[in-house]
C-alpha positions as CSV (number, residue, x, y, z in Angstrom):
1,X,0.1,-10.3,-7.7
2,X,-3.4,-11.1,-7.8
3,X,-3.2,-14.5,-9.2
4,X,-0.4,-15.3,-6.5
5,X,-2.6,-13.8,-3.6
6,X,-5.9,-16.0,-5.0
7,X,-3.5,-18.8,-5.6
8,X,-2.0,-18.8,-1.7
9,X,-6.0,-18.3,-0.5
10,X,-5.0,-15.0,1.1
11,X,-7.8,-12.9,1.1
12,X,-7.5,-9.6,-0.8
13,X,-8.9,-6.0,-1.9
14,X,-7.6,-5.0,-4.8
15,X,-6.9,-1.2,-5.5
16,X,-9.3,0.1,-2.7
17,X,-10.2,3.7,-1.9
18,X,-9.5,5.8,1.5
19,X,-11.3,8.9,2.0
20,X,-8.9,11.9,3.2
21,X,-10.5,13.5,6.1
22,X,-8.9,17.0,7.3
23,X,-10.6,19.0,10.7
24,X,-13.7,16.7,10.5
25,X,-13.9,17.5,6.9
26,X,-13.7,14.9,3.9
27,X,-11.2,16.0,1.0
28,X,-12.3,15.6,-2.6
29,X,-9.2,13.6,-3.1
30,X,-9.0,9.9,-2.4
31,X,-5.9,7.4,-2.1
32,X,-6.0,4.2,-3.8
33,X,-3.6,1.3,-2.7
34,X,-2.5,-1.5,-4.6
35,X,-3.8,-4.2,-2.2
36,X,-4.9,-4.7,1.4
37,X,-4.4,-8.4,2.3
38,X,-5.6,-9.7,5.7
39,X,-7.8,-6.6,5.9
40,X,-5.0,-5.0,7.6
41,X,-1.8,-4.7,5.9
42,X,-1.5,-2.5,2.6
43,X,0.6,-3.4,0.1
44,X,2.3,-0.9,-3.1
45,X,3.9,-2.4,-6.2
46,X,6.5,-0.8,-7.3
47,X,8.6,-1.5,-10.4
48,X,11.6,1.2,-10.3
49,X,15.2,0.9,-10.5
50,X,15.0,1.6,-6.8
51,X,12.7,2.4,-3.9
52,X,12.6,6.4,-3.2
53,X,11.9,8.4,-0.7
54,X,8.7,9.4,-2.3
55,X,7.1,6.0,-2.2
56,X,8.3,5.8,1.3
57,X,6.3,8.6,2.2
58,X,2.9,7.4,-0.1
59,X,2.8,4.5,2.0
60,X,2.9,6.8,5.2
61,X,-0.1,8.7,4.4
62,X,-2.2,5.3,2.9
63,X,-1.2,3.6,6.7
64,X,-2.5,7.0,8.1
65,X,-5.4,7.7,5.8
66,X,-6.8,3.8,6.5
67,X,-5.9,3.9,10.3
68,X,-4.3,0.7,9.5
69,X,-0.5,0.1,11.0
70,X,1.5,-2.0,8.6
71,X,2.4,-1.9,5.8
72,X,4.8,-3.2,2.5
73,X,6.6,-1.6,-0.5
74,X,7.4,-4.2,-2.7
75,X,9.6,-3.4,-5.9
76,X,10.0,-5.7,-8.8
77,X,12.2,-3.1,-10.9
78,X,15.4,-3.9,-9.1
79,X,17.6,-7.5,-9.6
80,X,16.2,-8.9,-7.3
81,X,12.7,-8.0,-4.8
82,X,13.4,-5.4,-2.9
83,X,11.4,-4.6,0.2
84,X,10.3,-2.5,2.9
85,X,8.2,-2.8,5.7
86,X,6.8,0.6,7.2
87,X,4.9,0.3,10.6
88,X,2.9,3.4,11.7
């Protein structure tokens, strides 16, 4: 995925860290995504038989953790690419 971002010149982060904040308070737990591309969408690899509910729901609380509003779940495990887009 990185060589196909850097290849397409779309600018990247690659597995970046969001701080979980709770009641004006930072949790010692952090979320990493796969990728953030345009500065504003996140993006999750997947490679499962099939997209569950529980990656559904990741992606929900990386959009809310980052404030950012779209986002993708992209899975390479299936036939074909399968995916998703989640707006918050």
């Amino acid at each position: 995925m990185s060589y196909e971002l850097k290849q397409n010149n779309i600018p990247f982060e690659k597995e970046k860290k969001f701080e979980i904040k709770y009641k004006n308070i930072i949790l010692p737990h952090y979320y990493f995504s796969d990728f953030i591309v345009f500065d504003k969408i996140i993006v999750e690899i997947k490679a499962q038989e099939s997209i569950a509910d529980t990656h559904y729901k990741q992606l929900i609380n990386y959009l809310a953790a980052s404030k950012m509003k779209v986002g993708l779940l992209v899975n390479f495990g299936e036939e074909s690419l399968k995916f998703k887009r989640v707006i918050l």
